[in-house]
C-alpha positions in Angstrom: -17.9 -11.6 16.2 -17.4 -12.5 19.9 -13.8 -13.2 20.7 -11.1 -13.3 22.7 -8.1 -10.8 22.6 -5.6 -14.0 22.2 -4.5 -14.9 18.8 -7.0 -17.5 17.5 -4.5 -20.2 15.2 -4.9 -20.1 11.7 -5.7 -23.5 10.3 -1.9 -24.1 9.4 -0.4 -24.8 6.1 1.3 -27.7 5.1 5.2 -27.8 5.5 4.8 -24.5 7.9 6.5 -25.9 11.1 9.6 -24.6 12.4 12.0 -27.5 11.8 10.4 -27.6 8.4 11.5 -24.0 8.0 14.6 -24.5 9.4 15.4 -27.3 6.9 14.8 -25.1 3.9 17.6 -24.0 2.0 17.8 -20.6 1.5 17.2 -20.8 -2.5 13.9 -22.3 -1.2 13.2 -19.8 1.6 14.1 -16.7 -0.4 13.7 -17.4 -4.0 11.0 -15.6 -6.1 11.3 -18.8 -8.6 10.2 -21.0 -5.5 6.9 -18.8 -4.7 6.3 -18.5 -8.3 6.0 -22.5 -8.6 2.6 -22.2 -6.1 0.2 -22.3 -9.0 -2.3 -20.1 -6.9 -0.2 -17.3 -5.6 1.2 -17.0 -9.5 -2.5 -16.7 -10.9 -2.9 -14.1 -8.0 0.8 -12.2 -8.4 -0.6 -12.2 -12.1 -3.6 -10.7 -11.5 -2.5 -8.4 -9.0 0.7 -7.4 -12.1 -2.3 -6.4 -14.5 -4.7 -4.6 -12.0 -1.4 -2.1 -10.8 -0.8 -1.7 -14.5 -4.5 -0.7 -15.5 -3.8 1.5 -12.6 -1.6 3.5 -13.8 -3.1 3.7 -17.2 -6.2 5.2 -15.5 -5.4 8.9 -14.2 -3.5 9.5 -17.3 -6.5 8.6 -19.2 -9.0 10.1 -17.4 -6.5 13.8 -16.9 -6.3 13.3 -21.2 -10.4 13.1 -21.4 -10.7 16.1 -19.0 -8.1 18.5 -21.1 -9.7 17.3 -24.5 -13.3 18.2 -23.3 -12.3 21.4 -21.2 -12.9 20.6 -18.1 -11.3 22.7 -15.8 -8.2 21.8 -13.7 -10.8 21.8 -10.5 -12.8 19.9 -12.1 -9.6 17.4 -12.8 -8.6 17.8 -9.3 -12.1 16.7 -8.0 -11.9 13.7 -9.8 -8.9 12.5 -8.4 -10.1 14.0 -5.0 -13.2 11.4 -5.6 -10.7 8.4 -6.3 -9.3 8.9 -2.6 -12.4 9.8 -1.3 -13.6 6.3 -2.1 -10.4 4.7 -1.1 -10.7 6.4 2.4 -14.7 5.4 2.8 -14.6 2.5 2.5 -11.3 0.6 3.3 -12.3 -0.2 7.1 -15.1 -2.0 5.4 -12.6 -3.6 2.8 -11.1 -5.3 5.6 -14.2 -6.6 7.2 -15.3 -8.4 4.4 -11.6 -9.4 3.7 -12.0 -11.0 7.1 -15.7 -12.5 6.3 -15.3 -14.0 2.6 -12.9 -15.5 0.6 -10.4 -12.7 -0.7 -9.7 -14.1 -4.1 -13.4 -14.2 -4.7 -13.7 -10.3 -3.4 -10.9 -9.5 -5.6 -12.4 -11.3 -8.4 -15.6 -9.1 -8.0 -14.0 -5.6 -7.4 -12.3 -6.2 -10.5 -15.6 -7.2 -12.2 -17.1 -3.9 -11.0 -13.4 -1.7 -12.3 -13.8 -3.1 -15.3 -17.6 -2.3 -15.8 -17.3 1.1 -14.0 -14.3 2.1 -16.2 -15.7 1.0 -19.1 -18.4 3.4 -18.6 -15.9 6.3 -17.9 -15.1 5.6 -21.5 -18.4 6.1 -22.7 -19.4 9.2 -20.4 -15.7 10.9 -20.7 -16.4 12.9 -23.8 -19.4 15.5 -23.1 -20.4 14.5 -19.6 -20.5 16.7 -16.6 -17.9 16.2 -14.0 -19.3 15.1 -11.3 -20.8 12.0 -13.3 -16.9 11.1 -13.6 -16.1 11.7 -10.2 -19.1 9.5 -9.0 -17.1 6.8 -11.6 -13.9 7.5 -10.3 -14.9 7.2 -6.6 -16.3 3.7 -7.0 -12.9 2.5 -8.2 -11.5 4.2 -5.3 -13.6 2.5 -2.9 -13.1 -0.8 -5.2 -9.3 -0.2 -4.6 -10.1 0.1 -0.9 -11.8 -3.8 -1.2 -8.8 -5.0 -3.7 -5.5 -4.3 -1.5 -6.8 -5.6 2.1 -7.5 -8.9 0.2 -4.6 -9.3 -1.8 -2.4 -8.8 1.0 -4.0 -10.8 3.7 -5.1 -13.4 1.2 -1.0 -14.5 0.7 -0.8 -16.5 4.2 -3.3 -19.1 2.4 -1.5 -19.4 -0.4 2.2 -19.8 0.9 3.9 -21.3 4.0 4.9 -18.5 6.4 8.9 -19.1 5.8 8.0 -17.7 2.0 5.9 -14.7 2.8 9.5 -12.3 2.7 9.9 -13.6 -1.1 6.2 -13.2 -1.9 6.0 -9.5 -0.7 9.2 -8.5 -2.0 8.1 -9.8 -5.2 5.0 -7.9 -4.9 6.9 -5.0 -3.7 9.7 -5.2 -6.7 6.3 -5.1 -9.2 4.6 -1.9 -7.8 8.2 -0.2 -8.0 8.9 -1.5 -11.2 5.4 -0.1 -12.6 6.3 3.1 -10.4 9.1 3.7 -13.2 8.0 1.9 -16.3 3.9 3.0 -15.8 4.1 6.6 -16.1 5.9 5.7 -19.4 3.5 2.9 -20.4 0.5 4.8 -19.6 1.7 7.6 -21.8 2.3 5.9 -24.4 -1.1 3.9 -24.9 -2.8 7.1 -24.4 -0.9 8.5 -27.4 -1.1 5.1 -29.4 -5.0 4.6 -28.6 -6.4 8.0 -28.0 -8.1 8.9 -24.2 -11.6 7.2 -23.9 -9.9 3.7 -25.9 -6.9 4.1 -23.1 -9.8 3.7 -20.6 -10.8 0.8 -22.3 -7.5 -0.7 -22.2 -7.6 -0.3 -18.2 -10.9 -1.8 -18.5 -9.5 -4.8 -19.8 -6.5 -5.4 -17.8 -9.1 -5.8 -15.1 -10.9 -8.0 -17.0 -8.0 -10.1 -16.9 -7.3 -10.1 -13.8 -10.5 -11.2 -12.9 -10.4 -13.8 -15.3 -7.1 -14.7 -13.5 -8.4 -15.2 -10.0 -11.3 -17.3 -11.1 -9.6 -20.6 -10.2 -7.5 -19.5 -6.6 -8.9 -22.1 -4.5 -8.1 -20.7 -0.8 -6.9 -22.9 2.8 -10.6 -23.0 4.8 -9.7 -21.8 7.8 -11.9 -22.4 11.2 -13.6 -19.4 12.1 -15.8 -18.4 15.5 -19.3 -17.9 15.1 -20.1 -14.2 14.3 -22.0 -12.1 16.8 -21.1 -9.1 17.1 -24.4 -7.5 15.5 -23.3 -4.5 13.6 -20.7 -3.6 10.7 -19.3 -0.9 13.3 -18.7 -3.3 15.9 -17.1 -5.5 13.2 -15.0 -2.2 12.5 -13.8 -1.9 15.9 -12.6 -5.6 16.6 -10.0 -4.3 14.1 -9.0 -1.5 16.5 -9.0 -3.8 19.6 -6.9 -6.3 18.0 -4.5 -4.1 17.0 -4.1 -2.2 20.3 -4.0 -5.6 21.7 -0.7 -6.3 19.9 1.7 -3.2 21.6 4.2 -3.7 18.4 1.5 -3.0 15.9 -0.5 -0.1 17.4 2.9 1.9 17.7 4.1 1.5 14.2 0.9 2.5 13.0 0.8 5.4 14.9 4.5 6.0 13.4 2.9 6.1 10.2 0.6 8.2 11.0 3.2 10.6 12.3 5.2 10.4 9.8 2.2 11.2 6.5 2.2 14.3 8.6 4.9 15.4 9.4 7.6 14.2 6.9 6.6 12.2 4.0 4.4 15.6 1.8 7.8 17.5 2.6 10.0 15.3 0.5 7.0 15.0 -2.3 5.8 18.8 -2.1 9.2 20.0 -1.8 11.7 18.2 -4.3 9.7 19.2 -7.6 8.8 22.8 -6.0 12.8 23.0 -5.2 13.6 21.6 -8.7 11.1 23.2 -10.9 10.4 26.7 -9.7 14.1 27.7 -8.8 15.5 26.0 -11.7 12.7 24.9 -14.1 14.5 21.1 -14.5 11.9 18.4 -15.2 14.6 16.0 -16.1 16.4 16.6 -13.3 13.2 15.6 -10.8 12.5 12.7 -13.1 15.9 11.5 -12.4 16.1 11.5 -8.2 12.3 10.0 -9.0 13.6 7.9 -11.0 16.6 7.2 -8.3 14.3 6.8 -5.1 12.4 4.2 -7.3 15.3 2.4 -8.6 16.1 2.2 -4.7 13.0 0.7 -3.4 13.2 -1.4 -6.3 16.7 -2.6 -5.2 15.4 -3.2 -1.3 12.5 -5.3 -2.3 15.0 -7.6 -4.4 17.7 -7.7 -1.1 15.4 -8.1 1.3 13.4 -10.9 -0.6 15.0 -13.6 2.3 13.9 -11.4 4.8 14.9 -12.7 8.4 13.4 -13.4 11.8 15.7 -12.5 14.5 15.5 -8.5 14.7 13.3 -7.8 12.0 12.2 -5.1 13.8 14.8 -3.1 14.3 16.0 -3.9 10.8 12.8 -2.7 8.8 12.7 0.8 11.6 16.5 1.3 10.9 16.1 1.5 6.9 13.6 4.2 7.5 16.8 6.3 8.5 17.8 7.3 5.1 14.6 8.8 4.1 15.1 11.7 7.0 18.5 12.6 5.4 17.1 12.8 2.1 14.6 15.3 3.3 16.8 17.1 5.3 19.8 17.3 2.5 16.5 18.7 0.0 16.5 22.0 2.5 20.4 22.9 1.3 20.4 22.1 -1.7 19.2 21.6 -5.2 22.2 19.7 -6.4 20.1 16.4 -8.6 23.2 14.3 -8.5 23.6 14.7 -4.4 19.6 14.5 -4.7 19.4 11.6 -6.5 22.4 9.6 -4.3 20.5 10.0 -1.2 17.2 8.9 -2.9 18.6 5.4 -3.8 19.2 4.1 0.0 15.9 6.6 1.0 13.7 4.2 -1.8 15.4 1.2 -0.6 14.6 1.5 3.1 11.2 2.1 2.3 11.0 -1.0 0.2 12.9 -3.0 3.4 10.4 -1.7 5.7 7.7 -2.4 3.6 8.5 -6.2 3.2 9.5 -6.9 6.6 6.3 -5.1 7.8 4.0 -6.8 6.2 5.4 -10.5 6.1 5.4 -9.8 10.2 1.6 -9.2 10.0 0.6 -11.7 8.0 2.5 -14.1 10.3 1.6 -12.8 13.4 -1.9 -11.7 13.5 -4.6 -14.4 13.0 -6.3 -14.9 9.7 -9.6 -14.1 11.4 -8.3 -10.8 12.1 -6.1 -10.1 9.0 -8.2 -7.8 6.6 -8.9 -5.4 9.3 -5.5 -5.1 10.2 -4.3 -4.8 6.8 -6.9 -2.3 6.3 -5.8 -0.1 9.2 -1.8 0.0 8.0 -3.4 1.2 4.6 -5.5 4.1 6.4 -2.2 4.8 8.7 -0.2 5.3 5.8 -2.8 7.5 3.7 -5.7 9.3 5.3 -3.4 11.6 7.4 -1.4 12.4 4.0 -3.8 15.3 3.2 -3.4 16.9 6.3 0.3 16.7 6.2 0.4 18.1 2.5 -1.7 20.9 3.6 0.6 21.9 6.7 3.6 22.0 3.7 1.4 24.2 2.1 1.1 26.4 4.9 4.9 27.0 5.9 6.0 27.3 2.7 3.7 30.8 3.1 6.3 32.3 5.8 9.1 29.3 7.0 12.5 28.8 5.3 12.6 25.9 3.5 15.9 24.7 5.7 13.8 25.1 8.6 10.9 22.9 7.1 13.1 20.3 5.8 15.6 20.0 9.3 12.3 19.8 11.2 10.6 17.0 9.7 13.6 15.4 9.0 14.4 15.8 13.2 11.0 14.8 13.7 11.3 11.4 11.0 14.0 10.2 12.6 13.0 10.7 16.5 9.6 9.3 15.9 11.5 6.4 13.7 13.7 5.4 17.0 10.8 5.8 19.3 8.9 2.4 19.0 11.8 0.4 19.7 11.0 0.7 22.8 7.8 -0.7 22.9 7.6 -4.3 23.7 7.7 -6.2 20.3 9.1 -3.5 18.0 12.3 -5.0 17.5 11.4 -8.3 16.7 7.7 -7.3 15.1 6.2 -9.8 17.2 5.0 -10.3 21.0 2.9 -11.1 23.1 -1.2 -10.2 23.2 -2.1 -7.8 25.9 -5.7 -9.0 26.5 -8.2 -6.2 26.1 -12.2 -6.3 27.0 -14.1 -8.0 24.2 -16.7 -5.7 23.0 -20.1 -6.4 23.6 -22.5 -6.8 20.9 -25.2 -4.4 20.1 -28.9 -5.3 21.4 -31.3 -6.4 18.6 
């Protein structure tokens, strides 16, 4: 694709101006029940509902077939290794072709392909060898990795811009909700149906999705002829776009920062805290429970979202998760644990919405995917590392120290991109950067 570093405008969307906006009333700025009435974006909120659920129906299903047919707990863990193995692969790609054809249609199709390839994880998961499962498992990774840059940069063609807060925190309040309710749900229809027909339910449920996106019609938007010449080249427009954008380079590096530094403490430490020193399973269900309940609570609050300071608002409710972490260093107290997880999950939540309405309003639709793709890889493929470094001290640091450090390091890194240019508004201007040339032949 040859283009310019300057936002290209996205073929606008009827009732999108500002004094349109500013005429709204806030029950129609804010209000799931408004977004809800856009035929499309409920068929795609549907869809999207049913996918997360068949998603958490699948590890349980899969970890059940693995323990009934005595497959080792390597074995287990390289299946799930394989899920995020495809995930990682392939979710620069993902946001190419979120960026090159329409996203309802890809979504549509990777849902096709879950269903089919989980449907023959049923069939294979009694007797066959493990890497046949993980090959399974890591093409619904990598069609997870297709799915989530397109549902997330598909929303700005569905809705004006002045309803994006309401649409993600609906989206937001749905994955939270499943994050307490699945776990449950998933157990249960594994002990109802058995393993291999529980995989057959999450077959299904993507079934329906697909069946749901079959009639999103998108907004065409005008689009500059491609030549850039190669996939890679295609890869790194993403990069260049983002650098060019000084607000959204830093808080992706901030993500990035924080997966490794902060982020595996809170999730190695609380259940090693909580189970090995005092063997209390319902005690970490309930400050999992509580952080939940928390983002659940932000994505409701926040569903009005707001323009002036966003910014600073979405970088401030960060705060809460770096005194969690540093309170799980002194004590093992799951009332005190569970307080500080509520405003901890709720921040995250806050952040999340105000994050990703700013992209989708900000960057171009041309350039959308990509970008969506790379806050996806920000906040995951550096999670590994940081769970390994946990690992590591845990072999000769006090916990204390562990915990105060990364909670130190949360909140300085937290506070440091406010003052880049942009940050505190999540928005600003382009700083033009050299197009890339296309490869010869």
């Amino acid at each position: 694709m040859n283009s310019s570093s300057s936002p290209t405008p996205a073929a606008p969307v009827p009732g999108d101006t500002a004094a349109d906006t500013a005429a709204k009333p806030p029950e129609e700025t804010g209000s799931w029940r408004t977004v809800l009435r856009e035929r499309r974006f409920a068929r795609v909120w549907a869809s999207q509902l049913t996918s997360s659920l068949g998603d958490q129906v699948f590890p349980f299903a899969i970890a059940t077939n693995l323990l009934i047919d005595d497959h080792s707990v390597t074995g287990f863990g390289t299946v799930l290794a394989a899920r995020a193995l495809g995930m990682a692969l392939c979710v620069l790609i993902g946001g190419v072709v979120a960026d090159r054809f329409p996203r309802a249609r890809i979504m549509a199709c990777v849902d096709v392909l879950r269903t089919l390839v989980v449907g023959a994880a049923a069939i294979a998961a009694i007797g066959a060898p493990t890497w046949v499962l993980a090959l399974l498992v890591l093409l619904v990774g990598a069609g997870e990795a297709f799915f989530d840059p397109a549902y997330e940069s598909l929303l700005p063609r569905l809705l004006p811009k002045h309803q994006l807060e309401a649409a993600n925190s609906l989206t937001t309040a749905t994955e939270r909700t499943l994050g307490v309710l699945g776990p449950t749900v998933a157990g249960a229809v594994v002990a109802v149906l058995g393993a291999r027909s529980a995989l057959l339910f999450d077959a299904a449920t993507f079934a329906v999705s697909a069946v749901l996106l079959l009639g999103v019609r998108e907004e065409k938007v005008a689009r500059v002829p491609d030549t850039s010449g190669s996939l890679l080249t295609e890869v790194g427009v993403g990069f260049r776009e983002a650098r060019a954008r000084p607000w959204v380079w830093a808080v992706l590096l901030m993500s990035v920062f924080h997966m490794v530094t902060t982020v595996p403490v809170w999730f190695v430490l609380l259940p090693d805290r909580l189970l090995k020193s005092r063997a209390d399973t319902i005690g970490y269900g309930a400050v999992m429970a509580a952080f939940s309940a928390g983002a659940l609570a932000g994505g409701i609050l926040v569903r009005r979202g707001r323009r002036s300071g966003s910014g600073t608002l979405a970088l401030l409710a960060l705060l809460p998760f770096g005194l969690a972490v540093a309170l799980l260093g002194v004590t093992t107290s799951v009332p005190l644990l569970a307080i500080a997880a509520v405003p901890a999950g709720a921040g995250l939540a806050v952040f999340q919405v105000l994050w990703m309405s700013a992209l989708q309003r900000h960057i171009p639709d041309e350039f959308l995917g990509r970008i969506m793709s790379l806050d996806w890889l920000s906040s995951t493929a550096a999670a590994p590392l940081g769970y390994a470094l946990v690992g590591l001290a845990l072999a000769g640091v006090p916990v204390w120290v562990i915990t105060l450090t990364g909670a130190g390091l949360f909140v300085v890194s937290t506070l440091a991109p406010l003052l880049i240019a942009g940050v505190r508004e999540f928005g600003g201007e382009t700083v033009p950067a050299p197009a890339l040339e296309p490869e010869a032949g």
